[in-house]
C-alpha positions in Angstrom: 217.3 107.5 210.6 214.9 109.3 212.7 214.1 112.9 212.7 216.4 113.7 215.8 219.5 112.4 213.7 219.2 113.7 210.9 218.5 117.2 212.1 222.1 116.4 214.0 223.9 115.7 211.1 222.5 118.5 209.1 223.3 121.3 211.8 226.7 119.7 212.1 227.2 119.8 208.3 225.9 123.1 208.3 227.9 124.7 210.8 231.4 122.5 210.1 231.3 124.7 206.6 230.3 128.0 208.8 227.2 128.5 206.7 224.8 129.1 209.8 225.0 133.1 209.2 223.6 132.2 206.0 220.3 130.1 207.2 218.0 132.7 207.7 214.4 132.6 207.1 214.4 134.3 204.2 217.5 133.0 202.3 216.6 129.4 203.1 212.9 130.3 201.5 214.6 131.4 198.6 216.9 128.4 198.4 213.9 125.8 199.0 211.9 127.3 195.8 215.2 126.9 194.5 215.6 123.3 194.8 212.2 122.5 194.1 212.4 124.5 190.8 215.3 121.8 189.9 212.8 119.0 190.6 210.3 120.5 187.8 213.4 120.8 185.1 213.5 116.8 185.3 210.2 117.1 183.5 210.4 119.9 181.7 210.0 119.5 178.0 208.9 115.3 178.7 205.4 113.7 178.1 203.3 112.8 181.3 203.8 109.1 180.8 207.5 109.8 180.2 209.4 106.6 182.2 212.1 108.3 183.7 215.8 106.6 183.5 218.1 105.4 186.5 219.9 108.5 185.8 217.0 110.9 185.7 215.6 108.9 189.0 218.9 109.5 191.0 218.7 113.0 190.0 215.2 113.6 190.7 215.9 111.8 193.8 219.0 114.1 195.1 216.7 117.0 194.0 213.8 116.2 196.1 216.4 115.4 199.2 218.1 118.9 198.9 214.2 120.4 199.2 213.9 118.8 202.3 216.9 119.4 203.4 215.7 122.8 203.4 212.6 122.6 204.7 214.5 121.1 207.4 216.5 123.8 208.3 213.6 125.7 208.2 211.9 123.8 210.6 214.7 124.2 212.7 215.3 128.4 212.8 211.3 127.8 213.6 212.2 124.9 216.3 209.1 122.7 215.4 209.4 119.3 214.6 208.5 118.7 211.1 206.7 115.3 211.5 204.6 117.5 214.1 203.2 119.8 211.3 203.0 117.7 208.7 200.5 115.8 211.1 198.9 119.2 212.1 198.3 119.9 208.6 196.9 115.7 207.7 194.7 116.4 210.6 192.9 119.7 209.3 193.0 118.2 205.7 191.5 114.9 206.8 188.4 117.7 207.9 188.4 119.5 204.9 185.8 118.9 202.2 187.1 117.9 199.0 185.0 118.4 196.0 186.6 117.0 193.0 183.7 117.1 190.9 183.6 120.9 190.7 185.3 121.9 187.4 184.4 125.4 188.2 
């Protein structure tokens, strides 16, 4: 699917359930944190090398789509393209200096 499509289907979803007075700025903010918060609780309480199961893959999978989903709809009450920003953004990272080596 390409961006274009998938924006369709989510404004048609989002709209078929009348939810469109509730995609504001602010309350889809709030529900984006939300989301992301449920992709930390997959790891919550596990080791660093911890394998994660088919189970806990699917969920952290469904987690990580509902963020974006988000994001999405954010990127729509903004109308910008989110491919265009993340690219804005890879363009004034790939100038940044990085300096790992600095622990202070």
């Amino acid at each position: 699917m390409d961006y274009p499509q998938i924006h369709d289907e989510l404004i048609k979803f989002r709209n078929d359930r009348g939810w469109q007075k509730y995609h504001n700025l602010k309350d889809l903010a709030l529900s984006l944190n939300l989301e992301a918060s449920e992709v930390l609780e997959i790891f919550q309480w596990k080791d660093n090398d911890h394998k994660l199961s088919d189970k806990e893959q699917k969920h952290l999978e469904d987690e990580i789509a509902d963020t974006l989903i988000y994001a999405f709809y954010m990127c729509d009450k903004l109308g910008v393209n989110p491919y265009d920003i993340i690219q804005s953004k890879l363009n004034v990272n790939n100038n940044r200096k990085w300096n790992f080596n600095d622990t202070k």
